[in-house]
C-alpha positions in Angstrom: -59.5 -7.6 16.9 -61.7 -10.3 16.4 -58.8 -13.7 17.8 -55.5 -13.9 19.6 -52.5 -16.1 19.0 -50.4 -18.1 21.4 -47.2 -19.5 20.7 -47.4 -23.4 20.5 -45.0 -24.0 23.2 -47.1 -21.7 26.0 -50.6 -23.1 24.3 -50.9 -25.5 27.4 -50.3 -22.7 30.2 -53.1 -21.5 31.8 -51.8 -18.0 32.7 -51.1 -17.1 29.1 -54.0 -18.6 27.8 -56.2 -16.6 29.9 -54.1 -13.8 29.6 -55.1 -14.1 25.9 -58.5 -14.3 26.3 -59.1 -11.8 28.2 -57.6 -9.4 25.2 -60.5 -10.3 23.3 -63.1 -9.7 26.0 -64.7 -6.7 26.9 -62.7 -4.5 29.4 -65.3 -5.2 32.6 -63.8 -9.3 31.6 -62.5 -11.1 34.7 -61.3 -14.7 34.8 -63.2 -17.2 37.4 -64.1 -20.2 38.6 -61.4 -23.3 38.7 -59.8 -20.7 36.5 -59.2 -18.0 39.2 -58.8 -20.7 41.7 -55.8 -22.4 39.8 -54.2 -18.9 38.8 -54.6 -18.2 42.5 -52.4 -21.4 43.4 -55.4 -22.8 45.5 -55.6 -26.6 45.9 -57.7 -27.4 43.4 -58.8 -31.0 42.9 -56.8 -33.5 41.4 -57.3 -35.2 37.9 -59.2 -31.9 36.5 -57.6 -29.6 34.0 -58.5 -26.5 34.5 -60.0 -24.9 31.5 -60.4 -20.8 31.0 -63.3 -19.6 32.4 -64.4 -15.8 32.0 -67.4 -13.7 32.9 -68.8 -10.8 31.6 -71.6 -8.5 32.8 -75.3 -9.5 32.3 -76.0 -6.9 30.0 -73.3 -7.8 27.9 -73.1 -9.3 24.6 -73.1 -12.9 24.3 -69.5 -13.9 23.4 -68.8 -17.2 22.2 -64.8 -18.0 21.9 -62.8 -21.2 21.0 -61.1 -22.8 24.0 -62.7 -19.9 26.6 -66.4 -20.5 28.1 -68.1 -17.4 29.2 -70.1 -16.9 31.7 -72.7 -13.7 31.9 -73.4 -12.9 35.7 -73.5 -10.0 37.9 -69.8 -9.3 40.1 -70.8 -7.1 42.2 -67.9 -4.3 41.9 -66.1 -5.1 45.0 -65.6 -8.6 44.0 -63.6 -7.9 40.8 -59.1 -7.6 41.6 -56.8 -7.4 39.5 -54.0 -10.4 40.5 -50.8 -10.4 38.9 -51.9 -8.1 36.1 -54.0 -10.5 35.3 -58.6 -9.4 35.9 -60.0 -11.9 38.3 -62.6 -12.6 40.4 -61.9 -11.9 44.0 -61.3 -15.2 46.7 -64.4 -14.1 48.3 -66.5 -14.7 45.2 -64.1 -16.9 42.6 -65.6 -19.4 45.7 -68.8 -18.9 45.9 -68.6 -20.0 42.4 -66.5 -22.8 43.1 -69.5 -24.0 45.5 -71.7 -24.9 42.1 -69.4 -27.2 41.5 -67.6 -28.5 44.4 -68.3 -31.7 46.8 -68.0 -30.5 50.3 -64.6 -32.3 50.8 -63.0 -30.7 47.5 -64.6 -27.2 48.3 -63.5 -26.9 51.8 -59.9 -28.1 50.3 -59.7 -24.6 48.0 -61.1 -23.0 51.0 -58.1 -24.2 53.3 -55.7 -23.2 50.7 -56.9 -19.9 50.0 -57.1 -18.8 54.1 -53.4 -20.5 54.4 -52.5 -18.3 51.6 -54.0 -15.2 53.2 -56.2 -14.5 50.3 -58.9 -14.8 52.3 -60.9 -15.1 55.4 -63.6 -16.7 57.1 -65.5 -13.6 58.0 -64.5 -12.0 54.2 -66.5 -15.5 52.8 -69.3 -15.0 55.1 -70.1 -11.8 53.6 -69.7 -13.0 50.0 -72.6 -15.7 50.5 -75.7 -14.9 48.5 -79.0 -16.5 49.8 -80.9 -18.5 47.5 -77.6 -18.5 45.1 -77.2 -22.2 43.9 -74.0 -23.6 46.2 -75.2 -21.5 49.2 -75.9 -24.5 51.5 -72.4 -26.5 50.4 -70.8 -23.1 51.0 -71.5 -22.3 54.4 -71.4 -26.1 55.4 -67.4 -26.2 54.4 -67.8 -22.7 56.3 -67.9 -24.9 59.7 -65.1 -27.5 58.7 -62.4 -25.0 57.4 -59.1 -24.5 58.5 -56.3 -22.0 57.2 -53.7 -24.2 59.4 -54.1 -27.2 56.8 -50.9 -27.4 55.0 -51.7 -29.7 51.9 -54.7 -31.0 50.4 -54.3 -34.7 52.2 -54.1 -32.9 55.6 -57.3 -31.4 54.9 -59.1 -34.8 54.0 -57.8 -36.6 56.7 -59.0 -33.7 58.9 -62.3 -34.4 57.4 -62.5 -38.0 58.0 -62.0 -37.3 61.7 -64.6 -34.3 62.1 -67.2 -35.5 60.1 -67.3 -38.7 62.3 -67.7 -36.2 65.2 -63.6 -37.2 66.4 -62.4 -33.5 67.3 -59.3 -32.8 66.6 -56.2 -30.0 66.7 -54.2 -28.5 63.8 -50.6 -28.1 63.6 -50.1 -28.7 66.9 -46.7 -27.0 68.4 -44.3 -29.0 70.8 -41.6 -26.3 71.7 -38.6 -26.4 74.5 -38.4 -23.7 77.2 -37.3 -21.6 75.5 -39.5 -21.6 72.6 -37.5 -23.4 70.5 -39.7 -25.2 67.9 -39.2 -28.8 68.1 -41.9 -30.0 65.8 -44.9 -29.6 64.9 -47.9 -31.9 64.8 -50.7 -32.3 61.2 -53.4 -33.4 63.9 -54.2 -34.6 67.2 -57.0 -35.8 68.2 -58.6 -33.9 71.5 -57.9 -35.3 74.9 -55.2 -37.8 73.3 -51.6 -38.2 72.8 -52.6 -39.8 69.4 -51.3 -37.7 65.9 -52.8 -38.8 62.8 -50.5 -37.2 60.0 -50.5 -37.4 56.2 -47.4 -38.5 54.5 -47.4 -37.4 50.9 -44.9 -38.9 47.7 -42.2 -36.4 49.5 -42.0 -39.0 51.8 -40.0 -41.0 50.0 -37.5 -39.2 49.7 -34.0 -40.8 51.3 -33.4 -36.6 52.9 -37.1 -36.7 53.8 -36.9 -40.0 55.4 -33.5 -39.2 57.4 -35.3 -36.4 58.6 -38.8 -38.7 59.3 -36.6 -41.3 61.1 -35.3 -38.2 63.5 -38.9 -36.9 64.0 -39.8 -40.2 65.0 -37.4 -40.7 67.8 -38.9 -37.3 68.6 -42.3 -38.1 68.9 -41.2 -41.1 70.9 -39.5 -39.0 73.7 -42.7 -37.5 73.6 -44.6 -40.0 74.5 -46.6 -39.5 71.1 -48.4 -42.1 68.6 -49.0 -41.4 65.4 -49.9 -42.8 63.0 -49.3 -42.1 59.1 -52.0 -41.9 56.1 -51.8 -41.4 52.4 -54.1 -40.3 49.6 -54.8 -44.5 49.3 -56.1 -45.3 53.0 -58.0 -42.3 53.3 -59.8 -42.5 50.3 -60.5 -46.4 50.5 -60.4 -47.2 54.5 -61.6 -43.9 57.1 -63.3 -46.7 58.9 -60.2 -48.0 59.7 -58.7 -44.4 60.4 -61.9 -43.5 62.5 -61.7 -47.1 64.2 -57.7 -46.0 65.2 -58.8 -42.2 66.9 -61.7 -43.8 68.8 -59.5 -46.9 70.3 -57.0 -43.8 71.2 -60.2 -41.8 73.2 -60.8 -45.3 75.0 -64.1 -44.8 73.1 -63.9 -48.4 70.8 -67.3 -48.9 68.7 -68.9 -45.5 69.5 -67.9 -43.5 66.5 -69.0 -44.4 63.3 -67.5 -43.3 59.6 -70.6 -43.1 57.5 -70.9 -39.1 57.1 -66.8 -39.1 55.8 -67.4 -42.3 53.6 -70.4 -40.6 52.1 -68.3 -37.2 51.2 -65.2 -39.2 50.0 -67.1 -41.4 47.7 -68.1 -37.6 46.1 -64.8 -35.9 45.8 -61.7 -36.4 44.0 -60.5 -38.4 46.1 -62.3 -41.2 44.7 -62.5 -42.4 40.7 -66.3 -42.3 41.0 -66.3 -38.7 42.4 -63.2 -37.3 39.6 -65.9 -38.7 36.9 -68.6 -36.8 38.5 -66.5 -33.6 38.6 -65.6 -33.8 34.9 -68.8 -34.6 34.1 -70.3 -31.0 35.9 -67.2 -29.4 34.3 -67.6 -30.8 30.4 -70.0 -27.7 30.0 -66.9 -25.3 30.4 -65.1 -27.6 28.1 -64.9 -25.2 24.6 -63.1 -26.7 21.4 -64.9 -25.0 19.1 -67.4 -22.2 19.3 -70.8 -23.4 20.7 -72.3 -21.7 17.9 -70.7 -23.8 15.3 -72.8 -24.8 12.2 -71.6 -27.7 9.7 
């Protein structure tokens, strides 16, 4: 069989698109990359469309396919899983891929998403990391800032903002009664403070969600808590102020300093400079038409 078909109204999903590919590829095929990562329902980074990305052994022939780009590279057996019927990549190594490509903020983002979703663990990546292999040093750097607590990709950044400015802080924090009763839960608190930096996300506006806010709040009063609310906009375009808040709450005023989390926010998604970036690194798995194409 030498193409596949896809109806026209399922030509945009990624699932059946790889699915499809994948019948033309030889059986040792597995999907990767942003591919696997997406399929996966990892946090991948915003404003990128993930296209279908194979890979086929070394010593394979070199396939060339409209709309797929295939790689040739060496998964070692151990690394190749089968998810939802569909050949992949395994977390462990669908991320060391990811780690080409990745600024440290977006790669540590998957990472948090694929240890939340217990696909994953720390140790598991450890063992996966390939000396010498381009990413390596990215990898085991978002290694050291990970957290499988995170709960959305803005907690994550917002995380980052604070450790990278050397401002340690606590994930999902638990207040609970006596009796173990949860009363709430906390995104972040910064060490040695009753200050919670949380992000609020477009869920926030909703009238239930705010009811719900308004009740936390009187919560967090009672407790004797501050916190203090970020989106997607203030992260991404003021962690000085952000880092300038968590240092006033240590007593600390003027002795942190935001240049490290600037400097990793400017290369991420997070910011239009870094999204153009990424989708410049990713235009080479971009395949409309077979690479081999003559006029």
């Amino acid at each position: 069989m030498n193409g596949v078909a896809v109806a026209a109204s399922e030509s945009e999903d990624l699932r059946t698109r790889t699915r499809a590919a994948l019948m033309v590829m030889p059986d040792h095929a597995v999907a990767t990359h942003l591919t696997a990562a997406a399929l996966r329902g990892w946090a991948i980074p915003r404003g990128i469309a993930p296209p279908v990305i194979v890979c086929t052994d070394c010593e394979a022939p070199h396939l060339d396919r409209r709309g797929v780009y295939v790689r040739r590279c060496e998964i070692p057996p151990r690394h190749r899983s089968v998810v939802d019927g569909i050949a992949m990549a395994s977390a462990e190594w669908t991320i060391v891929e990811l780690a080409e490509t990745l600024s440290l903020l977006d790669l540590v983002t998957v990472i948090d998403s694929a240890l939340a979703a217990g696909h994953t663990t720390v140790p598991h990546l450890r063992e996966a990391l390939v000396p010498g292999r381009r990413g390596v040093r990215v990898l085991r750097r978002a290694l050291e800032y990970c957290d499988g607590r995170s709960q959305s990709a803005g907690e994550t950044a917002l995380r980052l903002v604070h450790t990278l400015s050397g401002i340690s802080v606590d994930s999902q924090v638990e207040h609970r009664e006596h009796d173990g009763t949860l009363i709430l839960a906390l995104d972040l608190l910064v060490r040695g403070t009753s200050y919670a930096p949380e992000f609020d996300g477009a869920d926030h506006r909703d009238p239930r969600t705010h009811r719900r806010d308004l009740r936390r709040e009187r919560l967090l009063h009672g407790l004797g808590i501050q916190r203090a609310g970020y989106t997607f906009v203030e992260i991404s375009r003021q962690p000085e102020e952000i880092v300038r808040m968590a240092a006033e709450a240590l007593g600390t005023p003027g002795r942190f300093s935001a240049v490290d989390a600037r400097v990793e926010i400017d290369r991420s998604s997070l910011t239009r400079a870094g999204t153009a970036a990424l989708q410049e690194r990713m235009a080479r798995f971009a395949r409309t038409s077979s690479p081999r194409a003559r006029p």
